[in-house]
C-alpha positions, 0 to 999 in steps of 0.5 A: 473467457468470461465466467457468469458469478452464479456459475462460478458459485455452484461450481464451487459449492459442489467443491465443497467451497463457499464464496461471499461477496463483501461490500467494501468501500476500500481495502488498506494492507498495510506494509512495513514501508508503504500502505496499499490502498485498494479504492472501489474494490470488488472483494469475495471471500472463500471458505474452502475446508475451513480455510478463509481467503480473500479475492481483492481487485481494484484500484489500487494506490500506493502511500509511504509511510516516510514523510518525504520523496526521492526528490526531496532526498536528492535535493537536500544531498546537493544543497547539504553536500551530504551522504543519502544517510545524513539527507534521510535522518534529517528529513525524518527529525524535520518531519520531511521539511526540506529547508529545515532538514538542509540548515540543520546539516549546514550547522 
C-alpha cells in the first residue's frame, strides 16, 4: 500500500511533525573505511519535537578509501610470497601500485 506525500504531510503535522522535501543531487556519508554515496536521492527532512532527522533513498554505491582491491591484495601475496600484513602495507606506501608494491617486498 502506497501512501499519497500530501496524505502523508497532514498526518504528520496533526503529530505535531514537520516534513520538508530537500532537493539533492547526491548524498555522501562518509565512514572510517568506505563512503557511501547515495546518486538521485529522494531526501525529506523531519522535525518532530525539536528533533531533525532525515529520510535518504536512492541509488546508492560504495568507494573505499583504500587505494587498492582484494585482488590487488591477493596477487601481490603470491607474487611476494608474503603475509596479507606485508602485501597491504606495501600497497598503502606505493599508493595501490602492484608492480612497485610486489619489488619493494622482493627487495
Amino acid at each position: 500500500m502506497k501512501i499519497n506525500p500530501k496524505q502523508m504531510e497532514k498526518m504528520a503535522k496533526k503529530m505535531g511533525m514537520k516534513m520538508d522535501e530537500i532537493e539533492a543531487e547526491q548524498v555522501i556519508i562518509k565512514t572510517p573505511d568506505k563512503d557511501l554515496v547515495i546518486n538521485n536521492p529522494s531526501v525529506s527532512k523531519v522535525n518532530m519535537m525539536g528533533q531533525e532527522t532525515f529520510q535518504i533513498s536512492g541509488e546508492v554505491t560504495e568507494k573505499s578509501h583504500k587505494p587498492y582491491t582484494e585482488n590487488d591484495v591477493t596477487m601481490v601475496m603470491e607474487q611476494a610470497d608474503c603475509t596479507r600484513e606485508f602485501a597491504e602495507a606495501a600497497l598503502e606506501d606505493t599508493k595501490g601500485d602492484i608492480a612497485e608494491a610486489i619489488l619493494k617486498l622482493k627487495e
